[in-house]
N, C-alpha and C positions, 0 to 999 in steps of 0.2 A: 277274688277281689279283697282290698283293704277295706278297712274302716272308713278310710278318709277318702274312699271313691265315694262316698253317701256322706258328704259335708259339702251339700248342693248350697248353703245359703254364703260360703266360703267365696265358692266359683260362681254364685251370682255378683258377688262385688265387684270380680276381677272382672265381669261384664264385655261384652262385644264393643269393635268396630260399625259405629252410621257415619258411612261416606258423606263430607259436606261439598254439595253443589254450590259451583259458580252462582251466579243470579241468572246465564241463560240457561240452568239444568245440567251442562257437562260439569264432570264429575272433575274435582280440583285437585285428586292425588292425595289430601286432608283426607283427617278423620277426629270423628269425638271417641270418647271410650265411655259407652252405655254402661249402667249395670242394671243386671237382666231384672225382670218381674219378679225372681222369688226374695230380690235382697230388702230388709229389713227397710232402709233405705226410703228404696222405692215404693212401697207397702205409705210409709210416712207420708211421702210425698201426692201421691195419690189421693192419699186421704183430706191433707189441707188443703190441695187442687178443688173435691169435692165439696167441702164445708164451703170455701170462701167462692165456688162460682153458685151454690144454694144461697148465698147469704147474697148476692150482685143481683139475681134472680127475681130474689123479694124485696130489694132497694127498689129495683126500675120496675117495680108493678105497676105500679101509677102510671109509670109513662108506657108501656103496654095497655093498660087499660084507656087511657086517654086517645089513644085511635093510631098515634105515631108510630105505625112501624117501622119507618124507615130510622130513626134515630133509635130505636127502641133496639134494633137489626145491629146497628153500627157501634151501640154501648155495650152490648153483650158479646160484639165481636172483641172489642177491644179489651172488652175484661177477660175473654179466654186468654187472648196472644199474652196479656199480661199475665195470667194464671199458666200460660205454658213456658212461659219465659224463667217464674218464677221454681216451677217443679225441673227443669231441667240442670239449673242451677243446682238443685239437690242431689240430680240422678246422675248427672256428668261426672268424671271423676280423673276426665285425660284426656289428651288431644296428640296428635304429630307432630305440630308446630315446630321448625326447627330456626332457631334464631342466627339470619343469614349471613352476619359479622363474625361467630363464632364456632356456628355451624355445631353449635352442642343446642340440646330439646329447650325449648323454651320454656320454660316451669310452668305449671298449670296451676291457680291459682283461683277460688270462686270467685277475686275481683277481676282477674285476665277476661274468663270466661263470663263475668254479666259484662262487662267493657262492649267483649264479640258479641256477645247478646244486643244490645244497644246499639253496635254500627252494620248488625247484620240483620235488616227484618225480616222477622216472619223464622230466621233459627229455630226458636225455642217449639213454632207452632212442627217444624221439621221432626224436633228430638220427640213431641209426644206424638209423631205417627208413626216416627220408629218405635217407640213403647208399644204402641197399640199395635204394632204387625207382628212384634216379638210375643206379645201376650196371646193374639189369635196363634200364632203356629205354635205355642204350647199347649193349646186348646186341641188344637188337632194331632196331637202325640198321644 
């Protein structure tokens, strides 16, 4: 082996292939380009993800404690989707996207990609359970 077979945080940037579903679940041929759990990255992203849904937590305590589950339910959803939206933006880093005038890749860009985020719901909550399956099956290696 080289050296550079063990520059794991290298090969986490270049990151894997998450298939993006249609909205009926078949599979649209697309892909985003993940980087995996060990990149520096995503380490980051993870971490703001955790501070700011603690910090949404102790906002809406009152209205948890006020009896409201149900708005209490729907604020804390909305703050994750907005917190997975926001970490995926971090951890995304490529797509397939081929621009169908010119038929050369369509530049990937963090404004293209929060755009897709914003006309695609529910993306971002996609990209962090592809993290989170990528992180169990290293758990189990």
């Amino acid at each position: 082996m080289q050296l550079r077979d063990f520059y794991f945080k290298d090969k986490a940037v270049v990151g894997t292939h998450m298939a993006i579903p249609l909205p009926d679940g078949s599979d649209s041929g697309e892909w985003l380009n993940v980087m995996l759990p060990a990149a520096d990255e995503v380490e980051q992203a993870n971490r703001a993800f955790f501070a700011a849904y603690q910090a949404v937590i102790k906002e809406l305590e009152p209205l948890k404690e006020s009896g409201d589950q149900v708005s209490y339910a729907i604020q804390v959803n909305d703050a994750c989707a907005r917190l997975n939206d926001e970490m995926a933006l971090e951890i995304v880093n490529g797509w397939s996207f081929i621009d169908a005038e010119t038929g050369e890749a369509e530049p990937f860009t963090k404004e293209a990609f929060a755009t897709l985020l914003s006309q695609y719901k529910g993306l971002g909550n996609m990209v962090a359970a592809f993290m989170a399956t990528l992180r169990e099956s290293q758990k189990e290696k």
